[in-house]
NUNUNU-54458 format. One record per atom (N, C-alpha, C): atom name; z, x, y. Coordinates in Angstrom, 1 decimal, always signed. Layout:
N
+-------+--------+--------+--------+
| atomo |     c3 |     c1 |     c2 |
+-------+--------+--------+--------+
|    CA |      Z |      X |      Y |
...
+-------+--------+--------+--------+
//
This chain:
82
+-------+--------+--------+--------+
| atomo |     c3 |     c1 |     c2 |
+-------+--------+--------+--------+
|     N |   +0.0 |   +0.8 |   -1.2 |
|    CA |   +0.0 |   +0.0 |   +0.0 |
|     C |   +0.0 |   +0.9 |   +1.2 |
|     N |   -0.8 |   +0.5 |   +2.2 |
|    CA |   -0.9 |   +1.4 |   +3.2 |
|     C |   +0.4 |   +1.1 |   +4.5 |
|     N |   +0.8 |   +2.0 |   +5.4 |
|    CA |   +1.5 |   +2.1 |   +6.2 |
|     C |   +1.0 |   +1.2 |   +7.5 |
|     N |   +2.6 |   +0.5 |   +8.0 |
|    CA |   +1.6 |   -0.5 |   +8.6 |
|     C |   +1.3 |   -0.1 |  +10.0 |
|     N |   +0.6 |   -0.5 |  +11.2 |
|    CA |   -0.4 |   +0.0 |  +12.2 |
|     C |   +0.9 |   +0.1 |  +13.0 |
|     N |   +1.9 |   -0.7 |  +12.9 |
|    CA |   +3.6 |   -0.8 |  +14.2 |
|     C |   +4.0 |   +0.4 |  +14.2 |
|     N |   +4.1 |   +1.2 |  +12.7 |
|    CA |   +4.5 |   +2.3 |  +12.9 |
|     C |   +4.0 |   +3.6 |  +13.2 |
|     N |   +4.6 |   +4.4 |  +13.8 |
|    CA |   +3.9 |   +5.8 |  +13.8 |
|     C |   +3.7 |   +6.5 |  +12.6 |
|     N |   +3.0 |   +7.7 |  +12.6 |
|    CA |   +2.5 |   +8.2 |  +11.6 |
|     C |   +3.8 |   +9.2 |  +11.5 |
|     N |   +3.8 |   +9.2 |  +10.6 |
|    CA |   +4.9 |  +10.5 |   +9.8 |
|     C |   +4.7 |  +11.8 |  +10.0 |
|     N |   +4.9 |  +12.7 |  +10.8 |
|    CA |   +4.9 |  +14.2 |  +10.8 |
|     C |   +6.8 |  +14.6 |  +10.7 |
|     N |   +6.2 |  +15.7 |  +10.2 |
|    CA |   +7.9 |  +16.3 |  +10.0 |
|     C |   +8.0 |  +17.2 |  +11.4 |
|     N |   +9.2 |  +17.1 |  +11.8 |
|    CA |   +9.8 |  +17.4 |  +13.2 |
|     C |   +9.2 |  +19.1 |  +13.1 |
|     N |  +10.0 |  +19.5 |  +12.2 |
|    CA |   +9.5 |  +21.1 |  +11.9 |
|     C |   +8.4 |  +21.5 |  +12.2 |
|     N |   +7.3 |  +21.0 |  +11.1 |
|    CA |   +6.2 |  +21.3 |  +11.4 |
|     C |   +5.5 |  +21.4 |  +12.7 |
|     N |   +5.8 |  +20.2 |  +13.2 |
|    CA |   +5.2 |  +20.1 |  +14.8 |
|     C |   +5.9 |  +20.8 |  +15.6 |
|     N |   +6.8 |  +21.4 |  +15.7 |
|    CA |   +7.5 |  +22.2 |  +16.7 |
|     C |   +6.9 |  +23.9 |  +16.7 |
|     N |   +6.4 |  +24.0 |  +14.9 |
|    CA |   +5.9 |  +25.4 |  +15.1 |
|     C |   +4.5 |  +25.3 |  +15.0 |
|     N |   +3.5 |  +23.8 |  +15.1 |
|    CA |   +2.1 |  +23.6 |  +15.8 |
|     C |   +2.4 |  +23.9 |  +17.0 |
|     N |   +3.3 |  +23.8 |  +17.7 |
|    CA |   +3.1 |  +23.7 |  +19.6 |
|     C |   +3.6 |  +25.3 |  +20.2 |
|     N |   +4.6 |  +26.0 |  +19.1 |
|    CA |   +5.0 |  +27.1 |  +19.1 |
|     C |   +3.9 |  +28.4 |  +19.3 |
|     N |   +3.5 |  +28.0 |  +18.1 |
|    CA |   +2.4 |  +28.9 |  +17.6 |
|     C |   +1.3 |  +28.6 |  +18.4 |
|     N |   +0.7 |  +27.7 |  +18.2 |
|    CA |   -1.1 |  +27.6 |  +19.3 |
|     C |   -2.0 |  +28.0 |  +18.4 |
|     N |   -2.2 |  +28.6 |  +17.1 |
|    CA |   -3.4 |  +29.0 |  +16.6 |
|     C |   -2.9 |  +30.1 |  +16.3 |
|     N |   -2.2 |  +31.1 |  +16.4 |
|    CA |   -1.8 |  +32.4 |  +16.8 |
|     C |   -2.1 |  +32.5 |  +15.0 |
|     N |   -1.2 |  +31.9 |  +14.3 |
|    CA |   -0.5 |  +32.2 |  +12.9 |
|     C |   -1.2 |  +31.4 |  +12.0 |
|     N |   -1.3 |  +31.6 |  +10.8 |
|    CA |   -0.9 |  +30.9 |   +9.8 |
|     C |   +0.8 |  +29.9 |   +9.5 |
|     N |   +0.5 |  +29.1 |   +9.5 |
|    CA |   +1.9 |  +27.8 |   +9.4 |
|     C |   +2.2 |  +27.4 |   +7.8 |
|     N |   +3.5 |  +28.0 |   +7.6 |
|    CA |   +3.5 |  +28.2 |   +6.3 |
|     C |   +4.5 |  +26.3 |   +6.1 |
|     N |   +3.9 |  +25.6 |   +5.2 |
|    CA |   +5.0 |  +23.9 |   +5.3 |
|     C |   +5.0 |  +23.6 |   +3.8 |
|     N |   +5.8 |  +22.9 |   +3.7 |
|    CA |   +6.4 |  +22.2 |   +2.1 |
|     C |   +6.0 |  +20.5 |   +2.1 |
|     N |   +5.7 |  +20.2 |   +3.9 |
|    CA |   +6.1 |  +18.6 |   +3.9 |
|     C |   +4.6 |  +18.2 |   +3.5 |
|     N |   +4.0 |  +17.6 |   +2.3 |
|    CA |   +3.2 |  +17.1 |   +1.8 |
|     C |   +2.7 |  +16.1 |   +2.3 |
|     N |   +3.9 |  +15.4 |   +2.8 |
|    CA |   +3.7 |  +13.8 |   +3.3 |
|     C |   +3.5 |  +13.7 |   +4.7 |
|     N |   +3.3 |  +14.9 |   +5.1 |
|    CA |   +3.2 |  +14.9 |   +7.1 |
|     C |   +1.5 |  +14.4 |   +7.1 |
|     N |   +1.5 |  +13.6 |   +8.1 |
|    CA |   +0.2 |  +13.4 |   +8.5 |
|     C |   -0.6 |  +14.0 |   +9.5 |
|     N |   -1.7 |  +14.2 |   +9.2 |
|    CA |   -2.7 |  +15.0 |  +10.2 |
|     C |   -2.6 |  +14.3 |  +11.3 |
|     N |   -2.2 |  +15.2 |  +12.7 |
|    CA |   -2.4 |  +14.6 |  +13.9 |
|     C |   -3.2 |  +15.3 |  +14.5 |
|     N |   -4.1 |  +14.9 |  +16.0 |
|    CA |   -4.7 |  +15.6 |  +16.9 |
|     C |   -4.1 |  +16.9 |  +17.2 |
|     N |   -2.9 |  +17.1 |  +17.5 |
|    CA |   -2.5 |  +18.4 |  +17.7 |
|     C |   -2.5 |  +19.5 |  +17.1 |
|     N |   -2.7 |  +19.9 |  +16.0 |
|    CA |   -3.3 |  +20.1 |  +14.8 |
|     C |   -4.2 |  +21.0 |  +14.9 |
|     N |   -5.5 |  +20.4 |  +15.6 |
|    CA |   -6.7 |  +21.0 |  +15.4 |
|     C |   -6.8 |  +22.3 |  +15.6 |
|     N |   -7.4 |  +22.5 |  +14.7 |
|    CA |   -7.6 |  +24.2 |  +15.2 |
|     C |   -6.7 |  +25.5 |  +14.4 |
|     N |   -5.6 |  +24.6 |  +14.0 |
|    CA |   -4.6 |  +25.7 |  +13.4 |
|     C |   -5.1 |  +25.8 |  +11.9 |
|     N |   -4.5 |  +26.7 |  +11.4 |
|    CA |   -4.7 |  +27.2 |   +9.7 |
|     C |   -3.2 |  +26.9 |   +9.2 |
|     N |   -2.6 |  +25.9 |   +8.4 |
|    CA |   -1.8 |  +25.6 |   +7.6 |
|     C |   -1.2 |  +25.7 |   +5.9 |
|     N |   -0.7 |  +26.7 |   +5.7 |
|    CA |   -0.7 |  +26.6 |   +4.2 |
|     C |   +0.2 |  +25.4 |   +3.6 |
|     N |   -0.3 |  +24.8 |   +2.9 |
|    CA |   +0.8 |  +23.5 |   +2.6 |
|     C |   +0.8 |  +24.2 |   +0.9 |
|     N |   +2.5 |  +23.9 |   +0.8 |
|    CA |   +2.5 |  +24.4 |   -0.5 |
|     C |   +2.2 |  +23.4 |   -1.6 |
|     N |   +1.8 |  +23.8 |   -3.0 |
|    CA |   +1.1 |  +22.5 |   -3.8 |
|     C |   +1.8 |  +22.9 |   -5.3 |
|     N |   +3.6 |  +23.9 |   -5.6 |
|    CA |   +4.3 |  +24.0 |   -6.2 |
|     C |   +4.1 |  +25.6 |   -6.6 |
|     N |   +3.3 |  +25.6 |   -6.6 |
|    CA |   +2.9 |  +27.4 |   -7.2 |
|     C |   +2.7 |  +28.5 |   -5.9 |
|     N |   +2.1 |  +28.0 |   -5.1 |
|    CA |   +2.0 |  +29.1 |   -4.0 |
|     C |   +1.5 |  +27.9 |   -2.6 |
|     N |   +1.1 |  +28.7 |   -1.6 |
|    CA |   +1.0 |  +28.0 |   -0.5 |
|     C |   -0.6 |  +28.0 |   -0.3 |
|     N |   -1.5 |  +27.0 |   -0.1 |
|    CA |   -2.7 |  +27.3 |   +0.1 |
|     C |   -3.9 |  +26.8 |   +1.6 |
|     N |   -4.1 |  +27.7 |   +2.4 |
|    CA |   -4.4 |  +27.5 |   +3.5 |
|     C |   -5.6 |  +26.6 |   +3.9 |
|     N |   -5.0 |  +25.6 |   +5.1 |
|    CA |   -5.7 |  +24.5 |   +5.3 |
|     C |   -6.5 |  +24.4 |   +6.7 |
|     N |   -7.4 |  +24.9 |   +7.2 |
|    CA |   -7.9 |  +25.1 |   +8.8 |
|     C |   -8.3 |  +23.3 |   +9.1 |
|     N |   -7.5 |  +23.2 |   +9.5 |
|    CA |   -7.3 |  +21.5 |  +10.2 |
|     C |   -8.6 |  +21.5 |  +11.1 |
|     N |   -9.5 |  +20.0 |  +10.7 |
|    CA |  -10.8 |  +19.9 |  +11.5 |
|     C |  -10.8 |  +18.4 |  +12.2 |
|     N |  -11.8 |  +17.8 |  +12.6 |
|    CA |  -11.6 |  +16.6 |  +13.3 |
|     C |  -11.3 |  +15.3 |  +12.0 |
|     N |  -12.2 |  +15.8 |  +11.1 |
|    CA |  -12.3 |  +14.6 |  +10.5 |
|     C |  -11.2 |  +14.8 |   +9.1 |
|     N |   -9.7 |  +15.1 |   +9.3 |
|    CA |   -9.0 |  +15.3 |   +8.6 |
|     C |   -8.0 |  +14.7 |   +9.4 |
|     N |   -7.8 |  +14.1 |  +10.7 |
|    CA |   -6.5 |  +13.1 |  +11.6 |
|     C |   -6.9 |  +12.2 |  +10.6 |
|     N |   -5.4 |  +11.9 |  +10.6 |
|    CA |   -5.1 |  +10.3 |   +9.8 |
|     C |   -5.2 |  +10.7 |   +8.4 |
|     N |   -5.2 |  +11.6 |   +7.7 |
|    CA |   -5.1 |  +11.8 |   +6.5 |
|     C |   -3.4 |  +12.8 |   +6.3 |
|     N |   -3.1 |  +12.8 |   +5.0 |
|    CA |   -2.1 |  +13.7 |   +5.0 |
|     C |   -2.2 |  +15.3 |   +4.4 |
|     N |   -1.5 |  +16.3 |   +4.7 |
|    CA |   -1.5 |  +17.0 |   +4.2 |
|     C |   -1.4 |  +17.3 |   +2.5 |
|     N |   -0.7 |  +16.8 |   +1.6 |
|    CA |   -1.0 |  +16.7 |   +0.1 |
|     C |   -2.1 |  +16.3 |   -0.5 |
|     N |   -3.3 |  +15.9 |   +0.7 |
|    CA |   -4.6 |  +15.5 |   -0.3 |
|     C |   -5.6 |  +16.6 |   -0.3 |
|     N |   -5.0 |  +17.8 |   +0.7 |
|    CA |   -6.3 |  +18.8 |   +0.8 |
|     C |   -5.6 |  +20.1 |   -0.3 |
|     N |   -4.6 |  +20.0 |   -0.9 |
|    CA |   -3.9 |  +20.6 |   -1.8 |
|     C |   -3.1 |  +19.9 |   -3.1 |
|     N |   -4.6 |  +20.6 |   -3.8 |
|    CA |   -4.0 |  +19.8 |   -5.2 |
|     C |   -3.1 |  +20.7 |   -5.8 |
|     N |   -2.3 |  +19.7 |   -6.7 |
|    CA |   -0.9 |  +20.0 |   -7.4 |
|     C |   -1.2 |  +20.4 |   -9.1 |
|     N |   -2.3 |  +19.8 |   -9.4 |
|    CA |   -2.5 |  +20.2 |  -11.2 |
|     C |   -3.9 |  +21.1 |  -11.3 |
|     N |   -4.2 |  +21.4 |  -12.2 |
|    CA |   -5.2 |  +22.5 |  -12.6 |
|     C |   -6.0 |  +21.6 |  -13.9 |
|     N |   -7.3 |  +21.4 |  -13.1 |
|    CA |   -8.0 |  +20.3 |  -14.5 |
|     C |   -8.8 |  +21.3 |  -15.5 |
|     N |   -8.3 |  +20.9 |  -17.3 |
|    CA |   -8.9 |  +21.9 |  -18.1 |
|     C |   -9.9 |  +20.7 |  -18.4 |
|     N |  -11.2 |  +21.2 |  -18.5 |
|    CA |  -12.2 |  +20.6 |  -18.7 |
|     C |  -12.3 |  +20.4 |  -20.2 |
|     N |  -12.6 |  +18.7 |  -20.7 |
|    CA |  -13.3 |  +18.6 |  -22.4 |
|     C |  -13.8 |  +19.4 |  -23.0 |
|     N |  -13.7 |  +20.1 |  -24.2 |
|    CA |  -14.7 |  +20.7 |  -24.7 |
|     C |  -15.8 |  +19.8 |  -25.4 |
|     N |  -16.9 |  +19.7 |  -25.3 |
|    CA |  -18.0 |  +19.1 |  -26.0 |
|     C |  -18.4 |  +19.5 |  -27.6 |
+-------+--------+--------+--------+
//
């Protein structure tokens, strides 16, 4: 079920304190999976961790409104053997 339009979108306080900190400067190392992509964003390189290591995300236009856990997957698919 989707989030309803009243509320604001979910970012973690953290995160956005070290988007506004940084400016682009860094890589942004985060855990919060469930933070959503905002405008402010743009432009930075984010590793969002996905349990094994942290994997780096360059935030573009058409990734607002999405969250960070969908550009970092969590399992490793072994393909059928035929």
């Amino acid at each position: 079920m989707a989030r309803s339009f009243k509320k604001i979108p979910f970012v973690s306080n953290k995160l956005l304190k070290k988007v506004k900190l940084f400016n682009r400067k860094k890589v942004i190392l985060t855990w919060s999976r469930a933070s959503t992509i905002v405008p402010v964003m743009i432009g930075n390189v984010i590793a969002v961790y996905n349990g094994n290591k942290h994997i780096p995300i360059f935030v573009t236009d058409g990734m607002i409104g999405h969250k960070f856990g969908e550009f970092s997957a969590t399992r490793t698919f072994k393909s059928h053997k035929s």
